[in-house]
Structure formats: structure tokens, C-alpha cells
N, CA, C and O atoms as a Maestro MAE file, in Angstrom:
{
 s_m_m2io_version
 :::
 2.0.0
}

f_m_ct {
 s_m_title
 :::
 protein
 m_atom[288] {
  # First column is atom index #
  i_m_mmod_type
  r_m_x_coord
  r_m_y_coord
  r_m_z_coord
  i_m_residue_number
  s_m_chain_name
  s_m_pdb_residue_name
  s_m_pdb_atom_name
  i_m_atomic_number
  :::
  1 25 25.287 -50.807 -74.115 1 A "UNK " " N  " 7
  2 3 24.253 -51.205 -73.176 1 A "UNK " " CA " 6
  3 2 23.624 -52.500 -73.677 1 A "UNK " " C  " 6
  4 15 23.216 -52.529 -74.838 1 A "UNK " " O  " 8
  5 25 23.511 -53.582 -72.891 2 A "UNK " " N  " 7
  6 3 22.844 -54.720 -73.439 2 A "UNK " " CA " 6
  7 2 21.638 -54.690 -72.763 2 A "UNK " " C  " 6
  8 15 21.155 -54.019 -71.851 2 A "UNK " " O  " 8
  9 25 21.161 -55.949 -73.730 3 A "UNK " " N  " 7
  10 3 19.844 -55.766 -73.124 3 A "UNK " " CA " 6
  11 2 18.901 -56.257 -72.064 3 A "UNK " " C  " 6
  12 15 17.682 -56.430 -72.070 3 A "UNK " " O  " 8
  13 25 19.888 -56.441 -71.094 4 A "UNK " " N  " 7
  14 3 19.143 -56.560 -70.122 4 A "UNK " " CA " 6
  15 2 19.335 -55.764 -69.155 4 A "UNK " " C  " 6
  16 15 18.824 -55.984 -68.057 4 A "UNK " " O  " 8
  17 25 20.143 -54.647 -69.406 5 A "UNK " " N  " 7
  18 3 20.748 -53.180 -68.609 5 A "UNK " " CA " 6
  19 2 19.548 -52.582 -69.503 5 A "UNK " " C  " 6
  20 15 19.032 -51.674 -68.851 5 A "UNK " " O  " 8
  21 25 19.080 -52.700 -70.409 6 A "UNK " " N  " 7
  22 3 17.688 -51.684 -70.974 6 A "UNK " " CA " 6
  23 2 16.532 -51.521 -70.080 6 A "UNK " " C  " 6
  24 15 15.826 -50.599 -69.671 6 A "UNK " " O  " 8
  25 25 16.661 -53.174 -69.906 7 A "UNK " " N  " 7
  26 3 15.077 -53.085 -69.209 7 A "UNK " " CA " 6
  27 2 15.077 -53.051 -67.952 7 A "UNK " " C  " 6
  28 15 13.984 -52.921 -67.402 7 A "UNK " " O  " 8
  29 25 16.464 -53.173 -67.014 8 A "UNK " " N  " 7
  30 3 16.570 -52.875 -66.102 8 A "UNK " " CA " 6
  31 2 16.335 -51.261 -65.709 8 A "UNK " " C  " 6
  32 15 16.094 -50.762 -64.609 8 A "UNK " " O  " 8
  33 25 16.466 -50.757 -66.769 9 A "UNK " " N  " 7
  34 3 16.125 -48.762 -66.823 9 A "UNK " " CA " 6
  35 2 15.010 -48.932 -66.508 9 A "UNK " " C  " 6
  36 15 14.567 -48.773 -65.370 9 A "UNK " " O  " 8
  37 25 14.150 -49.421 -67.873 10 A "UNK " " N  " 7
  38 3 13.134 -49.294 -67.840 10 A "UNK " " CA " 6
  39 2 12.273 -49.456 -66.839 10 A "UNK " " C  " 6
  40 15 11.211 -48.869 -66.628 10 A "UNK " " O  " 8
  41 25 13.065 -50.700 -65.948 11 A "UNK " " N  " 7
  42 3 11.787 -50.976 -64.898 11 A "UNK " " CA " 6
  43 2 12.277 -49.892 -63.847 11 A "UNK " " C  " 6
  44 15 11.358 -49.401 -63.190 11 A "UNK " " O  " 8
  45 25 13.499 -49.447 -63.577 12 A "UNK " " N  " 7
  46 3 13.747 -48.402 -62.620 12 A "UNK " " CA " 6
  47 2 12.816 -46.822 -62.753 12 A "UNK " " C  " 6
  48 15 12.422 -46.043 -61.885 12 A "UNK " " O  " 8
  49 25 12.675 -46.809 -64.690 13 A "UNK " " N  " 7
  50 3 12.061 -45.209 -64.701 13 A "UNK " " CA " 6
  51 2 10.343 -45.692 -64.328 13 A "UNK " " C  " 6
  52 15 9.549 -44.896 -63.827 13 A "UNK " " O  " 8
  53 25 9.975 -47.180 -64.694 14 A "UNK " " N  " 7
  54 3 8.302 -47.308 -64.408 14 A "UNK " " CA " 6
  55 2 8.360 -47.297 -63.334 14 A "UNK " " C  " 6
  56 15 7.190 -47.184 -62.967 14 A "UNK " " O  " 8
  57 25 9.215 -47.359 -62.174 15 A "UNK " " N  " 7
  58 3 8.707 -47.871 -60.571 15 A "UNK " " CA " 6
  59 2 8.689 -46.449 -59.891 15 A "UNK " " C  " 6
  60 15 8.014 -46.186 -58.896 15 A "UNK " " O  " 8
  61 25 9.757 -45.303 -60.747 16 A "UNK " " N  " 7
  62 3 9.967 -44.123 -60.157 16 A "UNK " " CA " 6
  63 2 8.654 -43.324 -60.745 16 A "UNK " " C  " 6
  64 15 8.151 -42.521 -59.959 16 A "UNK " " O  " 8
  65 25 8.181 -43.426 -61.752 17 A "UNK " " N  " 7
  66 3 6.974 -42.829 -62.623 17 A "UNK " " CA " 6
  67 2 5.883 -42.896 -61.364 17 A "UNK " " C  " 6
  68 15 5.315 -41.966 -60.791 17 A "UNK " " O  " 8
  69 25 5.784 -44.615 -61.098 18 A "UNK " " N  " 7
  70 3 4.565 -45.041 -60.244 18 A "UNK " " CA " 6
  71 2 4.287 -44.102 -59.039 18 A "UNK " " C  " 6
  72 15 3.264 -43.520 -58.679 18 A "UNK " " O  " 8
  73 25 5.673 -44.158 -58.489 19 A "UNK " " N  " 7
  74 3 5.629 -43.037 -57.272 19 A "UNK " " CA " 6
  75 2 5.443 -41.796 -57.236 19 A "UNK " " C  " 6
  76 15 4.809 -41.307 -56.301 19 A "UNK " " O  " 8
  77 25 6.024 -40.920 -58.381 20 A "UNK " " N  " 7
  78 3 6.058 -39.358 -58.809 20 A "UNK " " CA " 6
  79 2 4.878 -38.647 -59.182 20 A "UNK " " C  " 6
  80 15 4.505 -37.532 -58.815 20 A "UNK " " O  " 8
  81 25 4.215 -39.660 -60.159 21 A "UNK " " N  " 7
  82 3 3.180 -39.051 -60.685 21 A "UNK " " CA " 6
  83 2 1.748 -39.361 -60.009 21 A "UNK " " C  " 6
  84 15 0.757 -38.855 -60.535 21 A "UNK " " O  " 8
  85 25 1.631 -39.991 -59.118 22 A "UNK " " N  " 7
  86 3 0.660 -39.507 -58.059 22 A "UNK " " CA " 6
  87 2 0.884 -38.817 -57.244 22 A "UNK " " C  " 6
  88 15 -0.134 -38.564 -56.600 22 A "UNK " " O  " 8
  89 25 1.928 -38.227 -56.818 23 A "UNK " " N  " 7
  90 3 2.267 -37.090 -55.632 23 A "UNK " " CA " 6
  91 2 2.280 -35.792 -56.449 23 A "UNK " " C  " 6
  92 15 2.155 -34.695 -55.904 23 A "UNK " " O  " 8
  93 25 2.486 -35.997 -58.205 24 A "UNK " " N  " 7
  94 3 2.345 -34.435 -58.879 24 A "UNK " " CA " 6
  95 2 1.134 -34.114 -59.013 24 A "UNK " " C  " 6
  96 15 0.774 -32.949 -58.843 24 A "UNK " " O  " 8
  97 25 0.051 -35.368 -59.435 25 A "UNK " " N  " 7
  98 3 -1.353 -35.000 -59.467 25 A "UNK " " CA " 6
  99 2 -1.811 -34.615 -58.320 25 A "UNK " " C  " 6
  100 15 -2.308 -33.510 -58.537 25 A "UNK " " O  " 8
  101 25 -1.981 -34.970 -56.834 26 A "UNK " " N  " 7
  102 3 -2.273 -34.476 -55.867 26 A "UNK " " CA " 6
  103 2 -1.755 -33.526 -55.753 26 A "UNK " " C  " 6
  104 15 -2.652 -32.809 -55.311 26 A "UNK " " O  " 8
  105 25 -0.822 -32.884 -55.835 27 A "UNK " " N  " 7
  106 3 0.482 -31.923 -55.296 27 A "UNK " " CA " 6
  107 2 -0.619 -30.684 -56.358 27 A "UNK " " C  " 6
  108 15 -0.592 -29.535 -55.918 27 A "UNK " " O  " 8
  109 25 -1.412 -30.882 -57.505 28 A "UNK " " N  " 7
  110 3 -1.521 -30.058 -58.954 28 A "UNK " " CA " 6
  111 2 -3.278 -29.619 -58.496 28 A "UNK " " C  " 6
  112 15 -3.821 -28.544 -58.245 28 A "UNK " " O  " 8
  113 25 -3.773 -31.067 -58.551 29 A "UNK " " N  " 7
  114 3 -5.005 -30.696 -57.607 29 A "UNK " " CA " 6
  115 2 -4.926 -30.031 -56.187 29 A "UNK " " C  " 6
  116 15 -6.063 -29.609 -55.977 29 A "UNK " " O  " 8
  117 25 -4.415 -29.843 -55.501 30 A "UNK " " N  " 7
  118 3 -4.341 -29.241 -53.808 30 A "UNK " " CA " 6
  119 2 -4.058 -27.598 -54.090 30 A "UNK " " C  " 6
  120 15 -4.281 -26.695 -53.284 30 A "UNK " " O  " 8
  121 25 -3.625 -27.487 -55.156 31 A "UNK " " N  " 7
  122 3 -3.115 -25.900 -55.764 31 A "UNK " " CA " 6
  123 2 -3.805 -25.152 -56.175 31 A "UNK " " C  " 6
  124 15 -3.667 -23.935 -56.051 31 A "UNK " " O  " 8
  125 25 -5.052 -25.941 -56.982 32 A "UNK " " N  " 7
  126 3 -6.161 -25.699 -57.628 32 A "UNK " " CA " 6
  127 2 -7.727 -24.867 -56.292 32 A "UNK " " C  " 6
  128 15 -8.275 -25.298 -55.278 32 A "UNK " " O  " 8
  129 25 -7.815 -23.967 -56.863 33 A "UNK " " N  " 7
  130 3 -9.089 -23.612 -56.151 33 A "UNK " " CA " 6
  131 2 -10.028 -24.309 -55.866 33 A "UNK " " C  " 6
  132 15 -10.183 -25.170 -56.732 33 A "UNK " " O  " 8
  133 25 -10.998 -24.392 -54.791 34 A "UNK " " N  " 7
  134 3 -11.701 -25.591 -54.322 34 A "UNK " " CA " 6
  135 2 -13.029 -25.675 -55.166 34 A "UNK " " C  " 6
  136 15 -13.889 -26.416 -54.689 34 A "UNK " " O  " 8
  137 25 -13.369 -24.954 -56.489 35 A "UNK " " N  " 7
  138 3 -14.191 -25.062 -57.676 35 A "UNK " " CA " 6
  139 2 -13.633 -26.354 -57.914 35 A "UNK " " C  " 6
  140 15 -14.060 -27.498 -57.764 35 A "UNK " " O  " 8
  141 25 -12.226 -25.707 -58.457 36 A "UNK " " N  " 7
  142 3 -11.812 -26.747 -59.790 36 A "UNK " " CA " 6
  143 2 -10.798 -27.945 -58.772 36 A "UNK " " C  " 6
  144 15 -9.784 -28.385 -59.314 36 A "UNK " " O  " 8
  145 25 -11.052 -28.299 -57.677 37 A "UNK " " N  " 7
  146 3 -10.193 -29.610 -56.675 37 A "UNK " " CA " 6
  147 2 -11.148 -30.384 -56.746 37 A "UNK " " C  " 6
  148 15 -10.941 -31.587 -56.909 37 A "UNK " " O  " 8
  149 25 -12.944 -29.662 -56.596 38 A "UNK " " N  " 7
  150 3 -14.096 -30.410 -56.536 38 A "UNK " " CA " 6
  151 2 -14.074 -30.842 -57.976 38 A "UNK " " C  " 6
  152 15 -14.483 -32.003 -57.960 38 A "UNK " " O  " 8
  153 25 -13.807 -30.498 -59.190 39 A "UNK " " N  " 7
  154 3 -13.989 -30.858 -60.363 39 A "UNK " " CA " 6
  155 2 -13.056 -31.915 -61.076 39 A "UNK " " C  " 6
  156 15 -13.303 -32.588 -62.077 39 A "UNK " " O  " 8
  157 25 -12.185 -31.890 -60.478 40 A "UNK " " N  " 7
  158 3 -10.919 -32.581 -60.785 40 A "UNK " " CA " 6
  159 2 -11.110 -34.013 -60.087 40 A "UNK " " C  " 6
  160 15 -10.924 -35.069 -60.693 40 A "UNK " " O  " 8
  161 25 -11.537 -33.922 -58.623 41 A "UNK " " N  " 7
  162 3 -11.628 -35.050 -57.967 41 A "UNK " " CA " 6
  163 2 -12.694 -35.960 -58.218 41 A "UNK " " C  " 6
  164 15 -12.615 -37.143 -57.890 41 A "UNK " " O  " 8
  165 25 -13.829 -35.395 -58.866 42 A "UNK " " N  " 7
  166 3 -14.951 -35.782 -59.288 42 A "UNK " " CA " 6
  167 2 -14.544 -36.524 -60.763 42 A "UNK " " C  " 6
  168 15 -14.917 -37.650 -61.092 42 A "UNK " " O  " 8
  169 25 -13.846 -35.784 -61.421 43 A "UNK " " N  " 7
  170 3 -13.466 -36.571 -62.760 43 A "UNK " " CA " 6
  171 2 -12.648 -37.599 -62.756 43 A "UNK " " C  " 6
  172 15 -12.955 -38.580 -63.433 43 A "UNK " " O  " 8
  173 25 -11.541 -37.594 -62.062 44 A "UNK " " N  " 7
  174 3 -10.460 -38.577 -61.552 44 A "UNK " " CA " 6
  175 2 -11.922 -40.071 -60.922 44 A "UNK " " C  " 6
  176 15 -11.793 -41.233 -61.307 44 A "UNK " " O  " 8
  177 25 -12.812 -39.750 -60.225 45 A "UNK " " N  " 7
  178 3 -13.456 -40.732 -59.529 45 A "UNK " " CA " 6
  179 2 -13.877 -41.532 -60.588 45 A "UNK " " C  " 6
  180 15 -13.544 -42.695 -60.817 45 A "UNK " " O  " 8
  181 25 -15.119 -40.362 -61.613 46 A "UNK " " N  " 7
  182 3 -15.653 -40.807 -63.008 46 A "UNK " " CA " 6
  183 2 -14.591 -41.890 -63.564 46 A "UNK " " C  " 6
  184 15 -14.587 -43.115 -63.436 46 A "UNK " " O  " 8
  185 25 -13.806 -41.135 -64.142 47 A "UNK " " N  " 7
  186 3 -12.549 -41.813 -65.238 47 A "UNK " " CA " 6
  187 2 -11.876 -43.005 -64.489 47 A "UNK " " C  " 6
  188 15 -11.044 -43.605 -65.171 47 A "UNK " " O  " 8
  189 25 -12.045 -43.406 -63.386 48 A "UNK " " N  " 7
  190 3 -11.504 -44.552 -62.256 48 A "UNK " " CA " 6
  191 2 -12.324 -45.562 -63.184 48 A "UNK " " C  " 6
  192 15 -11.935 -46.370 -64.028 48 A "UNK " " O  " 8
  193 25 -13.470 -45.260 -62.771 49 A "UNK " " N  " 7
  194 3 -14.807 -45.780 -62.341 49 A "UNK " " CA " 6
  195 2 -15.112 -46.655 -64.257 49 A "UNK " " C  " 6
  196 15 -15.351 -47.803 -64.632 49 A "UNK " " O  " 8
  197 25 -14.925 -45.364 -64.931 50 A "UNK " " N  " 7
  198 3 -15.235 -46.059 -66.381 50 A "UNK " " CA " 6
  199 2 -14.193 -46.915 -67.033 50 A "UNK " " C  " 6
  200 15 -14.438 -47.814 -67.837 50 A "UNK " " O  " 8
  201 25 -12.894 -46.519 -66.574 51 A "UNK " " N  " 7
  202 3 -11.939 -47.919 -66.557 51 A "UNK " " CA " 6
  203 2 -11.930 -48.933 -66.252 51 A "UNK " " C  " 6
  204 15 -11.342 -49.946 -66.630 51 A "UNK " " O  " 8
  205 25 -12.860 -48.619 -65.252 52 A "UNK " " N  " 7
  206 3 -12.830 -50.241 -64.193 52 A "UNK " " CA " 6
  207 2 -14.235 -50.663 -64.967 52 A "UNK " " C  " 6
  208 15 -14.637 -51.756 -64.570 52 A "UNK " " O  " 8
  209 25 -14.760 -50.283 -65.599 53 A "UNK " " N  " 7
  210 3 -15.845 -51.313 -65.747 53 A "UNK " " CA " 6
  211 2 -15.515 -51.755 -67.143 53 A "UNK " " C  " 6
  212 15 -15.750 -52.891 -67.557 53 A "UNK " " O  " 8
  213 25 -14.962 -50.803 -67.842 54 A "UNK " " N  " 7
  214 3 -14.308 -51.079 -69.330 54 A "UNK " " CA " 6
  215 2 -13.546 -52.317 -69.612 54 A "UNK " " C  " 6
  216 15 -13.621 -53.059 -70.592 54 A "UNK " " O  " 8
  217 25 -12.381 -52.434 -67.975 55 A "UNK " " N  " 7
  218 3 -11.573 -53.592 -68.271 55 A "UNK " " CA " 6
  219 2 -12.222 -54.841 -67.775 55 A "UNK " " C  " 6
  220 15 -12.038 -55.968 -68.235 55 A "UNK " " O  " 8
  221 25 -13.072 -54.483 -66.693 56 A "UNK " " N  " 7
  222 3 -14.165 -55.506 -66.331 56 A "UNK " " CA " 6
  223 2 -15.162 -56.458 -67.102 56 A "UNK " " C  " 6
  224 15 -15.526 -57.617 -66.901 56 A "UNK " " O  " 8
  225 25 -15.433 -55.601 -67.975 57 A "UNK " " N  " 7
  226 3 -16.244 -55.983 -69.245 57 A "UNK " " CA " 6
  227 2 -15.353 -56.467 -70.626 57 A "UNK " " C  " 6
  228 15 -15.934 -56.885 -71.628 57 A "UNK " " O  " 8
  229 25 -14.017 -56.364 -70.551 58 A "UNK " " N  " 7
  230 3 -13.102 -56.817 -71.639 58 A "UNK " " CA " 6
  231 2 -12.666 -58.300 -70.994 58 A "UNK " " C  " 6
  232 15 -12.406 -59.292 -71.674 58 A "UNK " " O  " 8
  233 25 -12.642 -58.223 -69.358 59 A "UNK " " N  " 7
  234 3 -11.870 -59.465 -69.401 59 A "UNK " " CA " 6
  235 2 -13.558 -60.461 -69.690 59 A "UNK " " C  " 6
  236 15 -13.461 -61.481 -70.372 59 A "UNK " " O  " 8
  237 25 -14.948 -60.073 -69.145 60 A "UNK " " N  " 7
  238 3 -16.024 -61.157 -69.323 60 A "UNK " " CA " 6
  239 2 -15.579 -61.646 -70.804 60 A "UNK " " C  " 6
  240 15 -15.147 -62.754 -71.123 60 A "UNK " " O  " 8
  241 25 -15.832 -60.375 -71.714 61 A "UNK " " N  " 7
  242 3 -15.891 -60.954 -73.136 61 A "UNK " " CA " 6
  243 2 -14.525 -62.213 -73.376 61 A "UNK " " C  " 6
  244 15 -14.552 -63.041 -74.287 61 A "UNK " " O  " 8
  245 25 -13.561 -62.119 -72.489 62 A "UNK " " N  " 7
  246 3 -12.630 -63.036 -72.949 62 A "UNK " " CA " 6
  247 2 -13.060 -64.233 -72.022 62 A "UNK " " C  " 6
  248 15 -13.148 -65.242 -72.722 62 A "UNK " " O  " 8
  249 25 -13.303 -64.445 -70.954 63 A "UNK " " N  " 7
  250 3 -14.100 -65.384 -70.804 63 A "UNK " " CA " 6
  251 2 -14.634 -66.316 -71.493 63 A "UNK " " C  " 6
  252 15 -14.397 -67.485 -71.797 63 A "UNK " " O  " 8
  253 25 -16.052 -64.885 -71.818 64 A "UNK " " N  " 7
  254 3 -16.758 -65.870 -73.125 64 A "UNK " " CA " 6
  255 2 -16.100 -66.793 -74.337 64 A "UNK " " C  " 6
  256 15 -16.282 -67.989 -74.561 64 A "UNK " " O  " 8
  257 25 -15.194 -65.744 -75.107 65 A "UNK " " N  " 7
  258 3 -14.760 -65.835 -75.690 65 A "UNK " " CA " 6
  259 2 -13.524 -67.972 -75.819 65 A "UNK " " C  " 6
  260 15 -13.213 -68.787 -76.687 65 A "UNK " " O  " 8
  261 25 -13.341 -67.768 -74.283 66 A "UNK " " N  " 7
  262 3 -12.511 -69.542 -74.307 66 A "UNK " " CA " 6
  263 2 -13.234 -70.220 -74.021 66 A "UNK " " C  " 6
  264 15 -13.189 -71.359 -74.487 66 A "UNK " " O  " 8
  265 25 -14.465 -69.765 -72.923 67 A "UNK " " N  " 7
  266 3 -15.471 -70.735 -73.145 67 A "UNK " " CA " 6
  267 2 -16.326 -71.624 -74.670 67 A "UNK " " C  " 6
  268 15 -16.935 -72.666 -74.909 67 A "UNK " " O  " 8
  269 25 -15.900 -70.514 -75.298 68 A "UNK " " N  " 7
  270 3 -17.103 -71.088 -76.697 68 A "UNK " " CA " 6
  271 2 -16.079 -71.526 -77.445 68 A "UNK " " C  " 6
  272 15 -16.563 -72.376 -78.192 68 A "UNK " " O  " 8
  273 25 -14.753 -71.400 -77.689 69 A "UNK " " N  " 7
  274 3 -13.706 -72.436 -78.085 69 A "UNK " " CA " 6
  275 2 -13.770 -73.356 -77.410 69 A "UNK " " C  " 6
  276 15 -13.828 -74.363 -78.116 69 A "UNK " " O  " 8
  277 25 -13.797 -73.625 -76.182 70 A "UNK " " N  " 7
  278 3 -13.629 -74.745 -75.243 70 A "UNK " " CA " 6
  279 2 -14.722 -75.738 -75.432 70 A "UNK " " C  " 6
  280 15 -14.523 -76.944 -75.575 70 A "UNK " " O  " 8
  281 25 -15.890 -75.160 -75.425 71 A "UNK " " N  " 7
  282 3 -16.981 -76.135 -76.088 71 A "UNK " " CA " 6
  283 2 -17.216 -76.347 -77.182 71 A "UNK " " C  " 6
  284 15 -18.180 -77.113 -77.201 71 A "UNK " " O  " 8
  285 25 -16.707 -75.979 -78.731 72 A "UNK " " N  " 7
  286 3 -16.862 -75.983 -79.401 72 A "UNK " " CA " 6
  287 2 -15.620 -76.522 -80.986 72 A "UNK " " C  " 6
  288 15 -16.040 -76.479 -82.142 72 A "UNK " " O  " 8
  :::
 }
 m_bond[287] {
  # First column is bond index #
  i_m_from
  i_m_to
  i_m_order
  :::
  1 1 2 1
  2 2 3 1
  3 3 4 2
  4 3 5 1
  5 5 6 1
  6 6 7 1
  7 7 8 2
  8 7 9 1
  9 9 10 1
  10 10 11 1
  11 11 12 2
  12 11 13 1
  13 13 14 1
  14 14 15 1
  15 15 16 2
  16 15 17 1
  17 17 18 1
  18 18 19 1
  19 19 20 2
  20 19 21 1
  21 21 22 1
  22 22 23 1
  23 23 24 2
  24 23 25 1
  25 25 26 1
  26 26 27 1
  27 27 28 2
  28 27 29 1
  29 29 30 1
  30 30 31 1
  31 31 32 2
  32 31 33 1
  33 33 34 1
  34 34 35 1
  35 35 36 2
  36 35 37 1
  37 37 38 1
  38 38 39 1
  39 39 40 2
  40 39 41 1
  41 41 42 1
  42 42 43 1
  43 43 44 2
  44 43 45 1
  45 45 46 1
  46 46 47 1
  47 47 48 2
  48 47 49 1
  49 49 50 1
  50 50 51 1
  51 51 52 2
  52 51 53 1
  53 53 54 1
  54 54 55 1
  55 55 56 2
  56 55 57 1
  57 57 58 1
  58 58 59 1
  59 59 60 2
  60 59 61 1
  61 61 62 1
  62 62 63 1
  63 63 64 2
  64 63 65 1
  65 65 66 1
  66 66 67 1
  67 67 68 2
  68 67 69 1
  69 69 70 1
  70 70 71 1
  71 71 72 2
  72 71 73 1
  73 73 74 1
  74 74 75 1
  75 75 76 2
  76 75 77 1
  77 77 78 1
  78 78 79 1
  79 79 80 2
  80 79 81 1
  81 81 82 1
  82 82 83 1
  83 83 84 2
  84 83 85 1
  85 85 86 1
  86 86 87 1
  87 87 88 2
  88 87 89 1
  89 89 90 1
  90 90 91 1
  91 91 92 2
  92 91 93 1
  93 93 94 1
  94 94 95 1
  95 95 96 2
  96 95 97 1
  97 97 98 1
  98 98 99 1
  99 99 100 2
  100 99 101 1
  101 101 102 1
  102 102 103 1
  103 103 104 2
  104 103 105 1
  105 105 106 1
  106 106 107 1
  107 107 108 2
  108 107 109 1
  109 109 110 1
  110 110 111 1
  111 111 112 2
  112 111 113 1
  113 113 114 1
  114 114 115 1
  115 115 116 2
  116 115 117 1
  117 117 118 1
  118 118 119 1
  119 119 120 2
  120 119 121 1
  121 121 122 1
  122 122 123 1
  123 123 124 2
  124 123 125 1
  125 125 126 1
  126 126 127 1
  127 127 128 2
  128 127 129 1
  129 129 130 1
  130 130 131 1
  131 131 132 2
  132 131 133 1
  133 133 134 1
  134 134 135 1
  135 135 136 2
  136 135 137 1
  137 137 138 1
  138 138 139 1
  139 139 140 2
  140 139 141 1
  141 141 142 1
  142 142 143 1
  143 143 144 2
  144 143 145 1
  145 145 146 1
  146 146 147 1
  147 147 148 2
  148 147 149 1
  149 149 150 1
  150 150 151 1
  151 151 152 2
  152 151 153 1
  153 153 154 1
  154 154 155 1
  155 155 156 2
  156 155 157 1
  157 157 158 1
  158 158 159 1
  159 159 160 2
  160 159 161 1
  161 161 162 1
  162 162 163 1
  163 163 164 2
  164 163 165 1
  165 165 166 1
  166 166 167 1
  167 167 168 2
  168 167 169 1
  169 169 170 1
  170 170 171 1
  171 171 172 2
  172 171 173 1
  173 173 174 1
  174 174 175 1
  175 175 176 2
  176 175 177 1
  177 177 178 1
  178 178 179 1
  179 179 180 2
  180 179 181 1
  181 181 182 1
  182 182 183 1
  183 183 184 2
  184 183 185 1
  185 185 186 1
  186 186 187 1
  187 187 188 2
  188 187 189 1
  189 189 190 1
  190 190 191 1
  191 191 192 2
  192 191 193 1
  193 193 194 1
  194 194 195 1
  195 195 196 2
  196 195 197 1
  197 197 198 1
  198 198 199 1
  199 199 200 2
  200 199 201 1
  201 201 202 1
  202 202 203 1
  203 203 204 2
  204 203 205 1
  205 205 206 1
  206 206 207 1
  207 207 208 2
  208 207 209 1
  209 209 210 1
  210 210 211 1
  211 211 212 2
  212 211 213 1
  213 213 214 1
  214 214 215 1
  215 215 216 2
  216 215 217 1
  217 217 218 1
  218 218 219 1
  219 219 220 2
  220 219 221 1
  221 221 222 1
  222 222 223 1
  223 223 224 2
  224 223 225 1
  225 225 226 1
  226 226 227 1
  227 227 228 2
  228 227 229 1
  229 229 230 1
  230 230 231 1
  231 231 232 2
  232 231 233 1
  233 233 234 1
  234 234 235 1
  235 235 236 2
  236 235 237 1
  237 237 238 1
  238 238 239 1
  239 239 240 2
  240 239 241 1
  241 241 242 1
  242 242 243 1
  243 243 244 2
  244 243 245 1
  245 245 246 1
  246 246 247 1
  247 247 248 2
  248 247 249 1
  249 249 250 1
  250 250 251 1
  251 251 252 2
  252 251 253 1
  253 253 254 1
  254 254 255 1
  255 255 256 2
  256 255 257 1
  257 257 258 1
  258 258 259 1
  259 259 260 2
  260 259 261 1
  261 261 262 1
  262 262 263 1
  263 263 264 2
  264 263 265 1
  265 265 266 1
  266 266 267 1
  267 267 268 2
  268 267 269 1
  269 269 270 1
  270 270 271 1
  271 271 272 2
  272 271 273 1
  273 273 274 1
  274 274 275 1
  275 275 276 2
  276 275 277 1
  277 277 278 1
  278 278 279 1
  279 279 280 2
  280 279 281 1
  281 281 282 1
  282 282 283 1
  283 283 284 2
  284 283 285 1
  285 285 286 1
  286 286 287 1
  287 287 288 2
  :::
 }
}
């Protein structure tokens, strides 16, 4: 296998991952009693939510970060 038949896998198993594993999480939550669908969906929102501000706040700091090379 050379290597560009590797990463050709690779990008075939990430594109099939992309698709699968949001139809297993829904498919896992919908199974779940409507306690734990409300609990699940609520955490999934949370854990969205603290990613997005996590990477939000990583790209400012890099910002900053070429700005003060850039002037300096």
C-alpha cells in the first residue's frame, strides 16, 4: 500500500465516521427514556456550547498573539 492509497482510506473511513456517528448518537438518544433524552440533549447543547467558546477564545489569543509580533 503506498502512501497515498493510506490516506485515501483514511479520508474514506473520516467521511464515513462523519455520517455514522451522528445517526448512532441520535439513533442512542431516541432509545433512551425521555428523563435521560432530556439529559443527554441538554449536555450535548452544554458541551457544543463550551467548545465553541473554548475554540473561540483560542483563536482571539492567536490573534493577539501575531498582532504583538507584528508590532513588535
Amino acid at each position: 500500500m503506498s502512501f497515498s492509497d493510506k490516506w485515501v482510506w483514511i479520508t474514506i473511513v473520516g467521511v464515513v465516521l462523519v455520517i455514522v456517528l451522528p445517526l448512532i448518537v441520535i439513533w442512542g438518544i431516541l432509545s433512551m427514556s425521555p428523563e435521560f433524552r432530556i439529559i443527554a440533549t441538554v449536555g450535548i447543547v452544554f458541551a457544543w456550547g463550551v467548545i465553541s467558546g473554548y475554540k473561540d477564545w483560542i483563536i482571539s489569543q492567536q490573534k493577539e498573539e501575531t498582532q504583538k509580533a507584528a508590532e513588535g
